[in-house]
N, C-alpha and C positions, 0 to 999 in steps of 0.2 A: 789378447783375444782368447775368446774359449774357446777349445776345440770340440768340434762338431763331436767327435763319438762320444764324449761324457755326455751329450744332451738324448742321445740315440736311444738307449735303453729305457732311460724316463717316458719320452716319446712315444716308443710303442708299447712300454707297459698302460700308459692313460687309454691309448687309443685300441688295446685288449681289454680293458677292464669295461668301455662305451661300445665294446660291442663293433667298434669301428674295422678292425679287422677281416668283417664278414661282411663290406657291402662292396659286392660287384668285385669283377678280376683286377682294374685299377683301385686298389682299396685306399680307403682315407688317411691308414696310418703312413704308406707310401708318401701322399701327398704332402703329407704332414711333416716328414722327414724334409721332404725338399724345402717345403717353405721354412721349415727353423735352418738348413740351412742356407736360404737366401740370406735370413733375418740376420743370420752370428756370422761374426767376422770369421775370416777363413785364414786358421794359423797355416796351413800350409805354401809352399814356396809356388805360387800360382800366378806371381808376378805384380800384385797387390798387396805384399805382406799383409797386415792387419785391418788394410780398408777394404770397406766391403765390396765385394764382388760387383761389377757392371750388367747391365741389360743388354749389352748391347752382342746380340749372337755372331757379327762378323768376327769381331774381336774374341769373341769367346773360343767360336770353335778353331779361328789361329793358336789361342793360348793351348787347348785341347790338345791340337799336333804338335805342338812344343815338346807340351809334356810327355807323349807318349813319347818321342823322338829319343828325349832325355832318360827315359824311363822310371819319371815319378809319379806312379800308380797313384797314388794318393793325392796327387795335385790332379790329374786326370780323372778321379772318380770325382773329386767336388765339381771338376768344370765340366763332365757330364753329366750330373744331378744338378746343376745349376741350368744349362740347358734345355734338360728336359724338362725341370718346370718352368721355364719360359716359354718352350712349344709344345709342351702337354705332350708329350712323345714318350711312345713304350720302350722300355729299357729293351736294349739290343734289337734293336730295327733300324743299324744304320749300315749294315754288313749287306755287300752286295748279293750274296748269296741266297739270304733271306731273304730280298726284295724283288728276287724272280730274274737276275740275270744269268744270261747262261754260264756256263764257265771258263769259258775264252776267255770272256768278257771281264769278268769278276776280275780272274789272275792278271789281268793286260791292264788292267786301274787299280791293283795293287803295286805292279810295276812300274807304272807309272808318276808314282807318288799320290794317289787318289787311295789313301787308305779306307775312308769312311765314305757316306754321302752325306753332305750340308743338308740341313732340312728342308730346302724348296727341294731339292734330290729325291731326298725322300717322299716327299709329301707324294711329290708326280710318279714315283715310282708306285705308290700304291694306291694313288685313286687317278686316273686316268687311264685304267682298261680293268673294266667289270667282265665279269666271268658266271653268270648266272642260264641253269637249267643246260648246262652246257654249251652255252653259247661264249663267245667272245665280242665284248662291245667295245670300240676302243672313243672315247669321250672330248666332245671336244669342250676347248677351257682355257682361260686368261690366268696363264702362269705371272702372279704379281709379286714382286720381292724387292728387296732394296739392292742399288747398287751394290755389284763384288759381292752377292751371295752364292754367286754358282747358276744363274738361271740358264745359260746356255747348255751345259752338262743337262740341266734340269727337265730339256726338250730333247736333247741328243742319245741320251741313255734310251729313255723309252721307245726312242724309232728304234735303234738295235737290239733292243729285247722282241719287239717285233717282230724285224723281219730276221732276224739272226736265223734261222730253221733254213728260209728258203733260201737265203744266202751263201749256206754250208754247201744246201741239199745243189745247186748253181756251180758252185765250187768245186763240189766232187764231183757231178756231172760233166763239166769241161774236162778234169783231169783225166777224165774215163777213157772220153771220147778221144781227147787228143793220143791217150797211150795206144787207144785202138785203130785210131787215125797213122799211128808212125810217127806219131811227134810232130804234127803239124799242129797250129791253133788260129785254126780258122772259125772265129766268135760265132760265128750267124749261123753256122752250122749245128751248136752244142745244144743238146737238148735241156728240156727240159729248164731254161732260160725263164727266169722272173720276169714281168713286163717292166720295162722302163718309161722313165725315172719312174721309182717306187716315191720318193718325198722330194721338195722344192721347199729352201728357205729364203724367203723375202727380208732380205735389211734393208735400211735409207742410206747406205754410203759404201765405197768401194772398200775405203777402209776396214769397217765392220767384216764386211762379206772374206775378204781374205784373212781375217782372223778366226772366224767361226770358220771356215774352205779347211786352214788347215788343224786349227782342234778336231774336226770329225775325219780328216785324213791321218792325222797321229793317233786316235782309237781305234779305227782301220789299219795299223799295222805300217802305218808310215813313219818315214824318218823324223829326226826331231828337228827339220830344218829346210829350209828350200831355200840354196845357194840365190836363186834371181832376188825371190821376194824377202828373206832373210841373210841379206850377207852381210852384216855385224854378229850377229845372233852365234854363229858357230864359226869360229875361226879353222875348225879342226875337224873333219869328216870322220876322224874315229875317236871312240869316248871307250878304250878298256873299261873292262867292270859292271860296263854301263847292264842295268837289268833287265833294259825293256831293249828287245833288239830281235831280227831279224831270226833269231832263231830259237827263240823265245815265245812270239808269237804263235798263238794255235787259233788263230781265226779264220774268217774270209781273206784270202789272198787278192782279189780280183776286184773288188769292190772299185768303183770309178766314182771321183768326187769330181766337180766340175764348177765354173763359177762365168757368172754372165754379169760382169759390172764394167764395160767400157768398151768403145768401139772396137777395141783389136781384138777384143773375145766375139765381139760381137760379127767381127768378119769371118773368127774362127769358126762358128757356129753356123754360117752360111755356105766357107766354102772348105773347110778343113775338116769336118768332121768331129766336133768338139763334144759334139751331144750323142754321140752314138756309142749306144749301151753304157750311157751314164746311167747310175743310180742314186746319186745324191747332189741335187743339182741347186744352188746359191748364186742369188743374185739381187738387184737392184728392182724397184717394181719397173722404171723407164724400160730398161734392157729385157727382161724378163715378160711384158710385154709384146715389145715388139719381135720376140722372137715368136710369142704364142700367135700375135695375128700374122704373123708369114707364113705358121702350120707348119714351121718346124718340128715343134715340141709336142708332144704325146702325149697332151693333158687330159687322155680319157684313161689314161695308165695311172695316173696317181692316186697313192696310196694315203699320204701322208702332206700337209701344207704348215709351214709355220712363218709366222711372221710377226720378225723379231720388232723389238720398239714399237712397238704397234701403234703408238698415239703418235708415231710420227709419219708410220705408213699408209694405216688406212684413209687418213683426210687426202694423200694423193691421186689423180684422176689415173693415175697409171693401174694403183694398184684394184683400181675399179675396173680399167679396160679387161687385165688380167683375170678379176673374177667373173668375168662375164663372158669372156672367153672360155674359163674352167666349166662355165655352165651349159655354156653350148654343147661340149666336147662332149661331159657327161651325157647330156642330153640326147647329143645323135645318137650315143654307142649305149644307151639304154643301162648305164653302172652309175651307183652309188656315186654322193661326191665324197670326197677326201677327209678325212678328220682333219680339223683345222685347229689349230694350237696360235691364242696369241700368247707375249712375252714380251716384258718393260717394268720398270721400275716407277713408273709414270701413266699406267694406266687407265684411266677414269671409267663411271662409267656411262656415260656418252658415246663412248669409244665401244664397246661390247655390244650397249643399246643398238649401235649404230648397224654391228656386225648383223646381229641379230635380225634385224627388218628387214634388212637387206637378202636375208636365207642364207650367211652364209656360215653361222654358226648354229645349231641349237641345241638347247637346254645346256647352255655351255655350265662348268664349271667354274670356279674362282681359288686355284691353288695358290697356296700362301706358305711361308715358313711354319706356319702355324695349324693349317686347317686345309679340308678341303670341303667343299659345300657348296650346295646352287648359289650361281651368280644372284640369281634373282634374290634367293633366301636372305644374302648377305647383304645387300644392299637395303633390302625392307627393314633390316636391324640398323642401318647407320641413319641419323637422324635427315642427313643433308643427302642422302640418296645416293652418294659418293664414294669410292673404295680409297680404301686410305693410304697417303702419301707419308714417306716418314724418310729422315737421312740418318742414318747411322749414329747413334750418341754417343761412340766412344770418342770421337772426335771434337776438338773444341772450336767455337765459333765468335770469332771476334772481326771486330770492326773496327778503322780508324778513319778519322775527316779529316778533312783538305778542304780548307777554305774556300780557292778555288780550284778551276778543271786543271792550270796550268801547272798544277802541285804535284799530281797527283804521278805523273811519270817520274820526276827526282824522288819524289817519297818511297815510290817502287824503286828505283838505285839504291837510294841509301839503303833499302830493308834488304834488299839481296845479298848489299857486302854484310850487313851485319850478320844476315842466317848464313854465310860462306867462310865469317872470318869466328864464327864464335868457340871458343875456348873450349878443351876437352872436357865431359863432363864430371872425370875423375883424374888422380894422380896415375899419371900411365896410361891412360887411355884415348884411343883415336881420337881426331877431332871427326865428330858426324857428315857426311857426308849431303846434305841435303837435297833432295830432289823437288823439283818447284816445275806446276804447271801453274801458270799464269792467264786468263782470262780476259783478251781484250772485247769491244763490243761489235766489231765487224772485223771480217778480214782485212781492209784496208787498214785498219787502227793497230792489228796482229802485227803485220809487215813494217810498220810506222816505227810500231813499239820496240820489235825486237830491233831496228836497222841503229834507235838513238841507243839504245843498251850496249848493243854491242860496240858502238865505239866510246860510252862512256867506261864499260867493265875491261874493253879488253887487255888491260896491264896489270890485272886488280888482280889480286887473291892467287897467285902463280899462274895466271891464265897463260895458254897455248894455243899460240896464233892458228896452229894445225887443224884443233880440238871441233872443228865446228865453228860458229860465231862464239868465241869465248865459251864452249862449250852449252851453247844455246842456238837453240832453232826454232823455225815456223811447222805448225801445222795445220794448214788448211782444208776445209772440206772440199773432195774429190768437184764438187762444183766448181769451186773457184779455180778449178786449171789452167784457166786461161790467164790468171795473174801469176805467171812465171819469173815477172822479173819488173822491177820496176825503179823509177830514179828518186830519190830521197835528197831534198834540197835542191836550191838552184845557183845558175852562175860557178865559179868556182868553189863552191861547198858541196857542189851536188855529188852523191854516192851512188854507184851502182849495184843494187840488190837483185844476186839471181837465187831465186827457190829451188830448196831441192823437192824434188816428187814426195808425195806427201806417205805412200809407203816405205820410202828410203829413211823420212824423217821419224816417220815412227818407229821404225825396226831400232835405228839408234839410241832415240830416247830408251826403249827396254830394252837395247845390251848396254844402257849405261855409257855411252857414246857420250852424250849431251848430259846437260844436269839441270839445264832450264830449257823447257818445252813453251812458247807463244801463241796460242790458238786459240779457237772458239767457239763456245757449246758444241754448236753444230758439227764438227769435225771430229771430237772425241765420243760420241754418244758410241756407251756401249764398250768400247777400248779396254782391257786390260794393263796397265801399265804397272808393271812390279816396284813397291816399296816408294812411291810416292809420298814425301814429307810434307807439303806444303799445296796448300792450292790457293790463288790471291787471286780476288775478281777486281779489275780495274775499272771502276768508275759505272758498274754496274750491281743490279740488284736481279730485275728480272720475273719473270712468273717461279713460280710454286713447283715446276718441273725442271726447266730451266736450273734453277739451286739446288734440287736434289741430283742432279747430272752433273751441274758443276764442282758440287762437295762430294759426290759420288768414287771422285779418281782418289782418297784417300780413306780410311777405314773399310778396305777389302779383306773379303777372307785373305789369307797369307801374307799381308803386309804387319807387319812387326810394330812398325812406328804407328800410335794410335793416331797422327797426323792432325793439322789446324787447317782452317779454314778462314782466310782474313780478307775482309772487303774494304776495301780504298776508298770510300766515300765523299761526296759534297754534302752539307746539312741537311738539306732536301729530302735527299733521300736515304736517310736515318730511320724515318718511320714505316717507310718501304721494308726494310731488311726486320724491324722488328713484328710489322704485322706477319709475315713468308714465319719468322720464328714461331708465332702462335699457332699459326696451320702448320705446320712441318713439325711441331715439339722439340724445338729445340728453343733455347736463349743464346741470341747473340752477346757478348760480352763488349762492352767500349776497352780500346788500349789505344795509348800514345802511340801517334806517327814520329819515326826516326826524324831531327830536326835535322837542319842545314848548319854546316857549319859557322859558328858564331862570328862572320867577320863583316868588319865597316867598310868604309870608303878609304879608299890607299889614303894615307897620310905623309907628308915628306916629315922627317925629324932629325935630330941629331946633325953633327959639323957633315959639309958636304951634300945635303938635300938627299940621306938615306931615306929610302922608303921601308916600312915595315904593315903587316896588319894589325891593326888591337884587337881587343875582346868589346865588343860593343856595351858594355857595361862600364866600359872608361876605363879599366884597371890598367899597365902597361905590360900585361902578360902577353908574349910576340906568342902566335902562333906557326906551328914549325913550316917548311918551306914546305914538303911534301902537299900538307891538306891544303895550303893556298893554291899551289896546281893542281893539285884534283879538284879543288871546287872551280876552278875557275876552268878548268876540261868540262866539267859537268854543263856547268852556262854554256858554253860553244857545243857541246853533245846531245842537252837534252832542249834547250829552250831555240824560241827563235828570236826575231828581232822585232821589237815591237809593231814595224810598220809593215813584216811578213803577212800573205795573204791569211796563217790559220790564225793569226792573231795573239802567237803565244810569247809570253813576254817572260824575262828573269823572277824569279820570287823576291819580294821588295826585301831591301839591305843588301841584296847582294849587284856586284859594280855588273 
């Protein structure tokens, strides 16, 4: 490969000599630069030796923190010139400082490990609050990005650039009062007190809500852990060295986060006291609701609304009840409504349209990795009137068929041991570890699948009877709580499966607890899960949203592994998965499904009526005694009996 800086000096000598140098503050020869070097292969160690550089920015800006971490300047300067001609972004505007946050703030996501802001970061950091003739406008706008680009950060930043002032000015207030008080800290008395809740975030699942609850409680100066709702996560209550800590922090101390996603919050918020002098309040539209029509909640104080997944919340009747009760509020008490902020990886626009007519957005915005500009603008530029859906391209997308349905769960066995047993990829080097979220098509089929798995796997691979289900688990959406427990089989084959809580289950998957997660769309939307290698959709295809959520859990910023995406299919729907490629831009690729192992019908042979298996090919190659008990675990673990009510039978040749 040639190295980019022998092309450099050419480059802007052409583009001095055209005068190119003199149009506008983003000048042509800049541009110029980047795109020779998208074109030329990139000698430097950027983790692509000689092939050229990717599109794809999740991947990109992980390789970016690599390299700074590592400290190869030079692999870092290509992968933010590569970058930034992919989101047109002005050199050094990813620095929190620059982007108008205060300084608490800045330092406390430096400490953090939030060195930069990802571009949707960015993007929202500088066009959602205009500042014209002296005024302050703060904008409301459909933050749209692909999975794992940062879009939570992307809404959360700019509430606390906000209200960060009054939140200090709160802060020192109380501490005033209580010193002049005697040291008492009696709330209700402290002047000079913000109106609460200043903002409210709407997610569709319990799950979501307690992971965005505690992201904006850890940038508020919280611990990095919460023993109930995280106890895999931190075995050990002190971290030496640790940067981000307690005395460290120079923010709002006081700040109250609070979360309305289930009946026990919900009794807490009628008879404990949950809501009072919260500031940053998350929840469900159901819960969130019905606290507003009880006139608990002080929804003529808000400041701020966002609502996350939006194409999955706004079609809900709750979160209509909700906005209509906002309107009321407002209404009686004669204030402005809320800026309203949607955010999704998935959002159309239908969804905005919809916001829109309704009054509860206007002249919304459409912040992107890339851009930020009238909703409306951007939509009259796309032909299909649509904003555009896309999944991550670092990641590769393949497909395998299964003759029939009954295939398709041995096919998942066999491809498990294979990505669990497969061989180091150097001399001396670990074997990979792989992480697998798996995809079935309702909860019922999650519970089904994970219950035959885990007594096919569990002797396999060094499995640990302790580990979990063979180091595999169910994740359910917070709806399904009432399928706690259920019987698998009947007569004496029947098993009994109890579920653990569905935040128990995920906290484990991300401290690496488990290594195979069993769940559905529906339950992960939005989820974080660190280092994700594999996602397998079983026996489904799905909408255009649906795929981008499900391929979503691998090619995140910070995940290392650029990750596959492999679908289990019946022939059918083959053309299913390829038209979702042409909308989505991606290419599915076809790969062999792992076969079953090669064996006939017992045969007796040899003095004494030994039995042995052949190789169906006739040859008299005995296969070892091992794989004949494992394949014949497999028939009793994953298959039923032909005359069983689901009708699942052996794959044919096998006894």
């Amino acid at each position: 490969a040639v190295g980019i800086s022998m092309w450099r000096p050419l480059i802007v000598a052409l583009c001095s000599a055209t005068g190119a140098l003199r149009v506008g503050p983003r000048s042509l020869a800049h541009g110029a630069v980047r795109r020779a070097a998208a074109a030329v292969s990139v000698a430097t160690d950027t983790g692509f030796g000689s092939a050229p550089m990717p599109d794809d920015l999740n991947l990109l800006e992980t390789l970016l923190y690599d390299a700074v971490q590592r400290e190869d300047y030079a692999a870092a300067a290509e992968l933010r010139d590569r970058i930034g001609w992919l989101s047109g972004a002005r050199g050094g505007d990813t620095d929190w400082r620059e982007l108008g946050l205060p300084e608490w703030l800045s330092d406390w996501l430096g400490r953090l490990g939030y060195s930069w802001g990802t571009r949707v970061q960015v993007q929202a950091l500088r066009g959602l609050t205009e500042i014209s003739g002296g005024q302050t406008r703060h904008r409301d706008a459909a933050i749209v990005a692909p999975t794992g680009s940062g879009k939570t950060l992307a809404y959360l930043l700019p509430l606390l650039r906000r209200f960060s002032e009054d939140l200090l000015q709160e802060d020192l207030s109380r501490h005033l009062a209580t010193a002049i008080d005697g040291g008492r800290t009696d709330r209700t008395a402290t002047p000079d007190a913000m109106p609460r809740p200043v903002a409210m975030i709407v997610v569709p699942s319990r799950e979501l809500g307690v992971q965005v609850s505690l992201l904006a409680y850890r940038l508020l100066g919280g611990s990095a852990g919460n023993p109930t709702l995280q106890p895999f996560s931190h075995p050990s209550r002190y971290q030496p060295g640790n940067a981000a800590n307690m005395f460290t922090y120079s923010g709002p101390r006081r700040v109250k986060v609070a979360g309305l996603w289930d009946e026990q919050m919900l009794y807490a918020a009628a008879h404990q006291d949950l809501l009072k002098d919260v500031h940053l309040l998350v929840g469900t539209p159901e819960h969130l609701a019905r606290v507003a029509t009880s006139g608990n909640l002080r929804l003529h104080q808000l400041q701020a609304l966002v609502i996350d997944e939006a194409d999955v919340c706004l079609p809900m009747e709750a979160t209509s009840q909700l906005m209509r009760r906002l309107e009321e509020a407002c209404g009686a008490f004669a204030v402005p409504r809320p800026q309203l902020l949607l955010a999704g990886a998935s959002i159309s626009a239908s969804h905005v349209e919809q916001a829109a007519r309704r009054g509860w957005v206007q002249a919304p915005l459409l912040v992107s990795p890339t851009r930020v500009e009238s909703c409306a603008a951007a939509l009259l530029c796309r032909p299909d009137g649509e904003l555009e859906q896309r999944v991550p391209s670092g990641a590769a997308h393949e497909y395998a068929v299964c003759e029939r349905p009954e295939e398709l769960l041995g096919t998942l066995c066999r491809l498990l041991r294979l990505l669990f047993t497969a061989p180091p990829a150097g001399e001396g080097a670990a074997r990979p570890t792989p992480r697998v979220v798996v995809f079935a098509p309702s909860a019922d089929a999650a519970v089904d699948t994970a219950s035959r798995l885990q007594a096919a796997l569990w002797s396999d691979i060094d499995g640990d009877a302790t580990a979990g289900l063979w180091g595999l688990s169910v994740l359910l959406p917070s709806a399904e709580d009432t399928l706690t427990s259920r019987t698998v089989g009947e007569g004496e084959d029947a098993t009994f499966a109890v579920l653990e809580s569905s935040l128990r289950v995920m906290e484990m998957f991300r401290a690496n607890q488990t290594s195979v997660l069993v769940t559905t769309a529906a339950a992960t939307r939005g989820l974080d899960f660190p280092q994700v290698t594999h996602v397998i959709n079983l026996g489904i295809v799905g909408s255009a949203a649906d795929y981008v959520h499900r391929a979503g859990r691998v090619g995140r910023i910070g995940q290392r592994e650029r990750g596959a995406v492999l679908s289990l299919l019946l022939p059918a729907e083959v053309p299913q998965l390829l038209q979702l490629g042409d909308e989505l831009h991606f290419s599915p690729t076809p790969t062999a499904a792992p076969e079953p192992p090669p064996l006939a019908q017992l045969a007796a042979e040899g003095e004494g009526g030994g039995a042995s298996f052949i190789a169906p090919s006739g040859d008299e190659e005995s296969i070892a005694a091992e794989e004949v008990a494992k394949a014949l675990e497999d028939i009793y673990s994953l298959y039923e009996g032909e005359g069983d009510d689901d009708g699942m039978a052996p794959p044919p040749g096998l006894p």
